[in-house]
NURO-936007 format. One record per residue (C-alpha): residue in one letter; residue number from 1; z, y, x. Coordinates in pm, 1 decimal. Last residue first. Example, Ala and Ser with C-alpha at 12.3 -4.5 7.8 and 13.67 -1.06 7.14 Angstrom:
  residuo  num        pz        py        px
        S    2     714.0    -106.0    1367.0
        A    1     780.0    -450.0    1230.0
***
This chain:
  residuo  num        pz        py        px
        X  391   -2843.5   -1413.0    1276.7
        X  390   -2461.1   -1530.8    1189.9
        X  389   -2313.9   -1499.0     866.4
        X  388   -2151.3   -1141.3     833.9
        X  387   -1845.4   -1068.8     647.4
        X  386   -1721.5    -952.0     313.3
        X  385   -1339.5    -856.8     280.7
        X  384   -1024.3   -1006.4      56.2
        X  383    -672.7    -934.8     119.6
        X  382    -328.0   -1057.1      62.7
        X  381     -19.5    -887.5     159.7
        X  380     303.7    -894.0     315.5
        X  379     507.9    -656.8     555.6
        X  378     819.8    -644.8     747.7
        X  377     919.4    -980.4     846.4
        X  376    1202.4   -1030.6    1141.5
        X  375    1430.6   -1029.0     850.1
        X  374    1316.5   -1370.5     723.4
        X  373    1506.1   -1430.0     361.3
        X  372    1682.1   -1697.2     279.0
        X  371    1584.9   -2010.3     125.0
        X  370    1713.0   -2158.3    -184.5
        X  369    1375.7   -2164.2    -376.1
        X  368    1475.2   -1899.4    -644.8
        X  367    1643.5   -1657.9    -341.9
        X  366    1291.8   -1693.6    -144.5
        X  365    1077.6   -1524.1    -439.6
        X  364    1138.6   -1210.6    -362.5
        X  363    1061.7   -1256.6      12.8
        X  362     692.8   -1436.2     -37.4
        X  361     640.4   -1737.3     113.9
        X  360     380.4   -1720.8     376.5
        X  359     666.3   -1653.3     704.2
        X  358     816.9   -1978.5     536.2
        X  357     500.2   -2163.4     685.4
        X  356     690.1   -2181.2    1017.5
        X  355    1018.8   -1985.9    1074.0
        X  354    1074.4   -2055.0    1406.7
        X  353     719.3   -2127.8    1587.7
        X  352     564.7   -1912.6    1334.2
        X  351     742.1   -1606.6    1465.4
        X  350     748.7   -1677.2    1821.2
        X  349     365.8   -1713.6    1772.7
        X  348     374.6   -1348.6    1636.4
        X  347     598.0   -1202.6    1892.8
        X  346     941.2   -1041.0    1784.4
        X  345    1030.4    -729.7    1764.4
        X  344     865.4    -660.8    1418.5
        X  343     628.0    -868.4    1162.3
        X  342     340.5    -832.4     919.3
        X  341     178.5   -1111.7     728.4
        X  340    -157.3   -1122.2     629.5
        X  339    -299.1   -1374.4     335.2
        X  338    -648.7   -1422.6     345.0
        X  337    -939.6   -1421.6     108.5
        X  336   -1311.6   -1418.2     306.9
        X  335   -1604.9   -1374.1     115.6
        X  334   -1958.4   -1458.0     267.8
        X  333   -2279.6   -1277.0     409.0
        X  332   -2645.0   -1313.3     442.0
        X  331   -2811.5    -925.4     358.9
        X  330   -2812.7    -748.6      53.1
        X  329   -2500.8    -794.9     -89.5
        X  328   -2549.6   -1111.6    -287.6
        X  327   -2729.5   -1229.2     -14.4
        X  326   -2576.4   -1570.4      -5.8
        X  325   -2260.9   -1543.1    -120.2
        X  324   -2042.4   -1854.6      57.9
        X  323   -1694.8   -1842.4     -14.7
        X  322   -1404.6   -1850.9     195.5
        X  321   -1006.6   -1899.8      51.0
        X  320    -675.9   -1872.8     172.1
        X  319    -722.8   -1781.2     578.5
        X  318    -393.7   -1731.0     749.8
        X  317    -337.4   -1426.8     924.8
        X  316     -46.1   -1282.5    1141.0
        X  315      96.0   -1001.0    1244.2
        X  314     289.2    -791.6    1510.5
        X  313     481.5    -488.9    1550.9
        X  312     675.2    -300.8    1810.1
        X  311     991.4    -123.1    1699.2
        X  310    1076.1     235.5    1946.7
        X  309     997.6     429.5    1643.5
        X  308    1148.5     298.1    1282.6
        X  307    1023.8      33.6    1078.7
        X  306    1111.4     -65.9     738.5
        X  305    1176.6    -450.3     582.9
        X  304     958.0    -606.0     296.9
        X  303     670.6    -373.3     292.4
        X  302     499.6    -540.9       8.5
        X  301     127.5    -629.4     -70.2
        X  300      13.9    -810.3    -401.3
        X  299    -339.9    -712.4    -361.7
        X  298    -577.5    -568.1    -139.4
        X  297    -941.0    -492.5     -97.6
        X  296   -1316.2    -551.5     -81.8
        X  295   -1323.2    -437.6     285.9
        X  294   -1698.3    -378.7     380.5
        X  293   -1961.8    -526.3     663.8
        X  292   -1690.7    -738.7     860.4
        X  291   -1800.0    -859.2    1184.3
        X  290   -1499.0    -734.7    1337.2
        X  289   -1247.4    -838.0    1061.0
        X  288   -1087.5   -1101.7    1161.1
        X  287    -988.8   -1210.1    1529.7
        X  286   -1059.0    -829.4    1682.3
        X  285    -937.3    -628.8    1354.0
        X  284    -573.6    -873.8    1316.7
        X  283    -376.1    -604.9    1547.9
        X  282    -589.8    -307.7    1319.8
        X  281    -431.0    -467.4    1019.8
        X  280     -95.4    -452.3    1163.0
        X  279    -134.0    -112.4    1278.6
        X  278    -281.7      37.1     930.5
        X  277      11.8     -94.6     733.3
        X  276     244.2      32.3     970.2
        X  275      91.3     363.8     882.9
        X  274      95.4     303.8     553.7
        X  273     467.5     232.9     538.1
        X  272     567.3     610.3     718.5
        X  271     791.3     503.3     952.7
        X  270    1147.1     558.0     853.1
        X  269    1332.6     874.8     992.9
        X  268    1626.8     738.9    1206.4
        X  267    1970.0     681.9    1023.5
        X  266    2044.3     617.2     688.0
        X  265    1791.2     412.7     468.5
        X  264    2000.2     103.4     445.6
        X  263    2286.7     323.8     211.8
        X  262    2399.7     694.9     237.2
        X  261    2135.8     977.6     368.1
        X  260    2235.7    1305.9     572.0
        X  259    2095.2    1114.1     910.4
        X  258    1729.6    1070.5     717.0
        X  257    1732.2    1477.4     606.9
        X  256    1856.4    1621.6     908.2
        X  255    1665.9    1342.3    1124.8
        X  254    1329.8    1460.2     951.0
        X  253     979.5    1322.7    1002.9
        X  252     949.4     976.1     757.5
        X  251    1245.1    1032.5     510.5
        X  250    1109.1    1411.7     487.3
        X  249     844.4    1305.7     173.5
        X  248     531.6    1513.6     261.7
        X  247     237.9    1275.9     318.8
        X  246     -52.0    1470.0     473.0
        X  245    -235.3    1162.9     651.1
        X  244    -168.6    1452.8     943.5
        X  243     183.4    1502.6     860.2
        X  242     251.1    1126.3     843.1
        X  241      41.0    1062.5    1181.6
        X  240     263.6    1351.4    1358.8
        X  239     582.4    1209.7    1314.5
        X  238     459.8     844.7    1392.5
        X  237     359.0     960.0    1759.9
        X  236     769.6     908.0    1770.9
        X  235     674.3     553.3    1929.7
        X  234     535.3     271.3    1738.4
        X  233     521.4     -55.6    1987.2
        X  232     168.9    -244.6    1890.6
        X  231     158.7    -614.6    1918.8
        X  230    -101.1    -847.4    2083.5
        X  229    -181.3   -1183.5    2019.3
        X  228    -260.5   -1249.8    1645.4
        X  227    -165.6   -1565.3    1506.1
        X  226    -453.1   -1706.3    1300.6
        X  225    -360.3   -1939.7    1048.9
        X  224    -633.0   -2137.8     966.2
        X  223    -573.5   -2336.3     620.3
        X  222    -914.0   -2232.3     431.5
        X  221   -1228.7   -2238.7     717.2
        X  220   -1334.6   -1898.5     894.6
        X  219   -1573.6   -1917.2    1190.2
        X  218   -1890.5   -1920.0     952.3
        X  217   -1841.4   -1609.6     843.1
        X  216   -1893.4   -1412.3    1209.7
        X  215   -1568.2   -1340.7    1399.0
        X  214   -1616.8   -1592.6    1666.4
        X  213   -1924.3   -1379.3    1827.9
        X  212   -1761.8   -1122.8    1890.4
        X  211   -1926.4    -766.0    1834.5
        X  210   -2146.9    -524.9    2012.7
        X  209   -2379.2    -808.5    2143.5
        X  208   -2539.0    -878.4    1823.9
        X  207   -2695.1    -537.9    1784.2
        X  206   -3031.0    -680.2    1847.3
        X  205   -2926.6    -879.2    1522.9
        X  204   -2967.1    -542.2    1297.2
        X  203   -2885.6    -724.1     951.6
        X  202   -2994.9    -458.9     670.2
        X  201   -2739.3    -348.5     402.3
        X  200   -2892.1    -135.2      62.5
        X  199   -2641.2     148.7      30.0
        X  198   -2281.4      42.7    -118.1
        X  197   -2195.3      87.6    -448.7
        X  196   -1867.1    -135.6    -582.9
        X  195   -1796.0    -146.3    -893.9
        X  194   -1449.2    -109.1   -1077.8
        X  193   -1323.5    -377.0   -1354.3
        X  192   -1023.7    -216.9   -1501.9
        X  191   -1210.7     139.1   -1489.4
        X  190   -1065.5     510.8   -1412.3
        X  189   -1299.1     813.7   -1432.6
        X  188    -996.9    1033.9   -1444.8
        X  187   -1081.2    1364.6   -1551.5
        X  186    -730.4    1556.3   -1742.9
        X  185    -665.5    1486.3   -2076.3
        X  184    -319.4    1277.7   -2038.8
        X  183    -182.3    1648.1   -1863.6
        X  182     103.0    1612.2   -1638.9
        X  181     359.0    1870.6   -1560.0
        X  180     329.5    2088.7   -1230.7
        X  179     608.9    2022.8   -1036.0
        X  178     916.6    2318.8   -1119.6
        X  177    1196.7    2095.9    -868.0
        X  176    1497.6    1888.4   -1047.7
        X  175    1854.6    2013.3    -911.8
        X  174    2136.9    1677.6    -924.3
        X  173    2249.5    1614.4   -1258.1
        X  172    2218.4    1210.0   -1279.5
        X  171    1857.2    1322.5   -1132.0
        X  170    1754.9     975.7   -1227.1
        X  169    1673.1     777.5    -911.0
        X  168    1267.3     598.2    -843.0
        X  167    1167.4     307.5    -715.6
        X  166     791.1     315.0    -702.0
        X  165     516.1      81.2    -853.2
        X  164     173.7      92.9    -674.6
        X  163    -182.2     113.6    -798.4
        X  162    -528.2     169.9    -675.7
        X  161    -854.6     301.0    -693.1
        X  160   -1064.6     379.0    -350.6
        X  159   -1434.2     579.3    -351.9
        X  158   -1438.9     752.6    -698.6
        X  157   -1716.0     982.7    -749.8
        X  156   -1609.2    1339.9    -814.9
        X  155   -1938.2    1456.7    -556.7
        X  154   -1641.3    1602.4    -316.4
        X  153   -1520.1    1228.9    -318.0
        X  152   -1274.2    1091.8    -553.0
        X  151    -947.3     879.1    -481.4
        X  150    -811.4     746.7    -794.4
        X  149    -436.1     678.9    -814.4
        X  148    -275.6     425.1   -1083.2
        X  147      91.3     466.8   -1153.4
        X  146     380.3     205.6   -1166.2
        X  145     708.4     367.0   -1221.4
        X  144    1038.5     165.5   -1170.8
        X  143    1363.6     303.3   -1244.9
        X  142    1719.5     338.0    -999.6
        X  141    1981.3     239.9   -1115.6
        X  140    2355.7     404.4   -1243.2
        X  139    2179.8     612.2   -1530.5
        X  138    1940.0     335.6   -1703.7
        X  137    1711.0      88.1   -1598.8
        X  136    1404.3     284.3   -1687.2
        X  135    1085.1      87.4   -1652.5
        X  134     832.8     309.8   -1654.8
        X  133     434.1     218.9   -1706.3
        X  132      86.0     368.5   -1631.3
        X  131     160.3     683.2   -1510.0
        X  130    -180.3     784.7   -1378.0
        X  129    -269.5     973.2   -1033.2
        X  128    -527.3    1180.0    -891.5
        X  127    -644.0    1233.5    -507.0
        X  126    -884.8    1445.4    -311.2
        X  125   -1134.7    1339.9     -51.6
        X  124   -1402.9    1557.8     133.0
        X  123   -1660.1    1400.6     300.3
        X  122   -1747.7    1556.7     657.6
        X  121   -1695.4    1197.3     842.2
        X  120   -1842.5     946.8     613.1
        X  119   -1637.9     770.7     314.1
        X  118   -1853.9     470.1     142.6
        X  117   -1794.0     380.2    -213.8
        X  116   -1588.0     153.3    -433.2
        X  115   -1296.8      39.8    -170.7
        X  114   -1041.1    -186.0    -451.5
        X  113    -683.5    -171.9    -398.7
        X  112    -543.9    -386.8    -697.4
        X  111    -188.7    -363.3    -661.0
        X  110      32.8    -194.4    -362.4
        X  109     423.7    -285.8    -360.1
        X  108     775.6    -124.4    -384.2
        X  107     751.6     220.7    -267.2
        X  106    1119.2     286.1    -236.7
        X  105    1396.6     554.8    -272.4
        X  104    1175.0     772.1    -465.4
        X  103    1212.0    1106.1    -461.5
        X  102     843.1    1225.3    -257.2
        X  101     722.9     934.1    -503.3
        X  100     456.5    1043.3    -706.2
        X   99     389.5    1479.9    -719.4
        X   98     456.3    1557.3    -362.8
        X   97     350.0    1189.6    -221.6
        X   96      22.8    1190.4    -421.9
        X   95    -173.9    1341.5     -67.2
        X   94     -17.7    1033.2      88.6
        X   93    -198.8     742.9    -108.0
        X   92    -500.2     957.4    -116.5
        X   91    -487.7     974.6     280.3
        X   90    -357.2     660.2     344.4
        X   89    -629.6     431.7     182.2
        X   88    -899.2     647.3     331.9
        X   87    -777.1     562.5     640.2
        X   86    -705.7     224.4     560.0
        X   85   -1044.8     187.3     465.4
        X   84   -1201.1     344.0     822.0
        X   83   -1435.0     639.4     753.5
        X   82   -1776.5     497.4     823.8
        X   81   -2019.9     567.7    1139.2
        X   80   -2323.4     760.9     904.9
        X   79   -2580.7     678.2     647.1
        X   78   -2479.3     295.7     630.7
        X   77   -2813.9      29.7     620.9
        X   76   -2678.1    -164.4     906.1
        X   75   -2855.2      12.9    1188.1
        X   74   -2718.0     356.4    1030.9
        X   73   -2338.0     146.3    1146.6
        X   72   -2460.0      77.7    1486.6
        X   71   -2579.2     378.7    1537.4
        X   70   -2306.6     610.2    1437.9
        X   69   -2077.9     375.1    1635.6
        X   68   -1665.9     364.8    1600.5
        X   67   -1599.6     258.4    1244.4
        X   66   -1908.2      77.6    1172.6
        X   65   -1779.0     -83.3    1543.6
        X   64   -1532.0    -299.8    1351.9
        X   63   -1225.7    -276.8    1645.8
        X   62    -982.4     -86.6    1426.4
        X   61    -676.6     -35.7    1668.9
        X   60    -489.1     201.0    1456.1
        X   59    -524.7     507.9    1745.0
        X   58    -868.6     388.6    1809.7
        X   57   -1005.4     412.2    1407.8
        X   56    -789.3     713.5    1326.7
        X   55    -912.1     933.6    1634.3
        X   54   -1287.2     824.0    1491.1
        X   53   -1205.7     932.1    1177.7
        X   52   -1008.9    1261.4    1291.9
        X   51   -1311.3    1342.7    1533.9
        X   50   -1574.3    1312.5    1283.7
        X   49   -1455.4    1559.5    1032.2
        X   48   -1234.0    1400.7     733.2
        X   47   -1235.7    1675.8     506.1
        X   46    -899.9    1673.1     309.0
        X   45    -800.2    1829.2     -32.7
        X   44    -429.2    1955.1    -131.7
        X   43    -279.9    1953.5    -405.5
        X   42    -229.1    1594.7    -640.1
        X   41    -403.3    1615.6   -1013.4
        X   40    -129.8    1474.7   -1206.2
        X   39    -222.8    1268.4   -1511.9
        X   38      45.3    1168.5   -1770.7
        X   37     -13.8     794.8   -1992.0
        X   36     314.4     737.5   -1935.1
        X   35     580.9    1002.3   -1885.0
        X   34     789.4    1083.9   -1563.7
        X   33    1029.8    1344.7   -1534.1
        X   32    1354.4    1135.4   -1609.6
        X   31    1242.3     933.1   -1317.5
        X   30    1315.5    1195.7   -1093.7
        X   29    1009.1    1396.8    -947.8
        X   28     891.9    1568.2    -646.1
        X   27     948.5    1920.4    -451.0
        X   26    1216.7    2141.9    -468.3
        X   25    1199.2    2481.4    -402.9
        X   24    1506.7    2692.8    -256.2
        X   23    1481.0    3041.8    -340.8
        X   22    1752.2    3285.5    -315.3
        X   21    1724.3    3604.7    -555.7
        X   20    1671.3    3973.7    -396.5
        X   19    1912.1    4136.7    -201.8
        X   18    1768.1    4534.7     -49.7
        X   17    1916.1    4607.9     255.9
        X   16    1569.5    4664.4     473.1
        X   15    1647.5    4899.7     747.1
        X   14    1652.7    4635.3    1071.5
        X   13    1364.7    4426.9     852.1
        X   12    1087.2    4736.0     906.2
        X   11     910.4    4702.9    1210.8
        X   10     587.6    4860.9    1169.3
        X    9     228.5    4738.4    1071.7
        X    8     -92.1    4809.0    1320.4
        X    7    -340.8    4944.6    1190.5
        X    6    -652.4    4731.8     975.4
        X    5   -1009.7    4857.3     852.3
        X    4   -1170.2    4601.1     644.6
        X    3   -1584.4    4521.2     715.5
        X    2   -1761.2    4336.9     478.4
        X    1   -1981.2    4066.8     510.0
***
């Protein structure tokens, strides 16, 4: 260790005249500035200590105790409590903000969200993304990129991949930033058809008693709809949980920047979409996903109206599919497919009671079918986990 010797420092601004150049950095990228097959390696890296997973997994409701009990989850086979998905799921989704979509005027959907690997508390995740497509509309609209984001561990092994498309503006001669240009040679273990590696499970029934006992496989047949009784109000805590999941883009923390905006996004800062995201699931974690022993993923998901603090959500699930695995994964367990809708300022089973199965037809397709659109819907997704069979 060595040893620096340090004095005090002295005022000096009230005699400093000297006028250097004014800086003003800009951060993100036009459409213009995309190119397919480009790599960015995002900045920034984030331990997740035990603390910030286990904040995570109360704050968003998770009620899976491998999220909340060391024990419980080494009983199952795990090496530690787990980092929650969505967690995960938020944090390499956010830390791509700066170099993705920190100009986009949407995120328009999440593809193909596949959980390869465990996260503990002390792992260290950093995020990558590939351009995998533009569709440039021309001057007067906005583009769509879709990109594919790897999340790797501090080993390099990939624990989420992913893709979204984003909306994105030309600069139509407004100030680009100096981001860091892609580079199609850069590591990105990327694969169509992923794996999953997960420790070898056990099935600790003198554990029973730490979960429901109407969330085991067997409870889930194709056709229930399961309307989820309790909804979350988001208050201005959102601020924070962007900064935190370490998203950047100032349409989720900054009135100056939100209140200087034309168009539907004018106004209040937005709420951060993966945060919603994680409330809604959390509202469907006791009825759903309590006795779940890993989240395969999600598809086709959509935030189909924003949220803003002060707006209290609720959801709703209705089971697509169930499959019986046997012990493919090590221990007696099944697939469960489900479709989860997400909803605000109004109760779930007010929901279904006036809008019915509509809430399960997607929004963009409601125009085609002659049916308008539900505005008291926000989100929409499908999503696949593997649950417990009962001891």
């Amino acid at each position: 260790m060595s040893q620096i010797e340090f004095s005090p420092f002295k005022e000096l601004a009230p005699n400093f005249n000297q006028k250097g150049n004014i800086k003003k950095n800009i951060y993100g990228r036009y459409l213009e500035e995309f190119t397919v097959g480009d790599i960015y390696v995002h900045p920034r890296a984030f331990t997740v200590d035990r603390s910030f997973a286990q904040e995570f997994a109360t704050i968003f409701m998770e009620t899976n105790p491998l999220f909340l009990s060391a024990p419980y989850a080494q009983a199952h086979g795990f090496s530690d409590l787990l980092v929650s998905p969505l967690q995960v799921f938020n944090i390499a989704l956010s830390l791509g903000v700066q170099n993705n979509s920190e100009k986009a005027v949407a995120n328009l959907g999440y593809y193909n969200v596949q959980f390869l690997l465990p996260v503990y508390p002390g792992d260290t995740l950093t995020a990558r993304t590939k351009v995998l497509a533009i569709d440039d509309k021309g001057p007067e609209k906005p583009g769509i990129v879709h990109v594919r984001t790897l999340c790797l561990n501090q080993k390099n092994e990939v624990v989420l991949q992913y893709e979204r498309k984003i909306m994105i503006n030309q600069s139509n001669g407004k100030p680009k930033g100096d981001s860091k240009k892609g580079d199609s040679s850069i590591f990105f273990p990327e694969k169509d058809t992923p794996s999953i590696v997960l420790p070898a499970l056990q099935f600790p029934k003198e554990m029973r008693e730490q979960t429901w006992e109407n969330t085991y496989f067997e409870s889930f047949q194709p056709g229930d709809i399961y309307i989820h009784s309790n909804g979350r109000t988001i208050t201005d805590e959102h601020y924070p949980w962007t900064y935190r999941m370490g998203n950047t883009h100032p349409l989720h923390y900054d009135k100056l920047y939100s209140k200087g905006l034309s168009g539907p996004m004018s106004g209040e800062p937005i709420v951060y979409g993966g945060l919603v995201f994680a409330w809604l699931i959390g509202l469907a974690s006791r009825d759903i996903s309590e006795n779940m022993i890993w989240e395969l993923g999600y598809n086709e998901g959509y935030h189909t109206q924003p949220a803003i603090s002060g707006d209290t959500v609720t959801a709703i699930s209705r089971i697509i599919e169930v499959t019986d695995v046997g012990n493919k994964y090590g221990i007696p367990a099944g697939e469960v497919h489900l479709q989860f809708i997400g909803l605000k300022n109004i109760k779930a089973a007010d929901a279904y009671e006036k809008y019915g199965d509509d809430l399960f037809i997607k929004e963009n397709n409601k125009k085609k079918l002659g049916k308008e659109k539900i505005s008291d819907k926000i989100f929409e997704i499908e999503r696949k986990l593997v649950i417990k069979k009962k001891p």
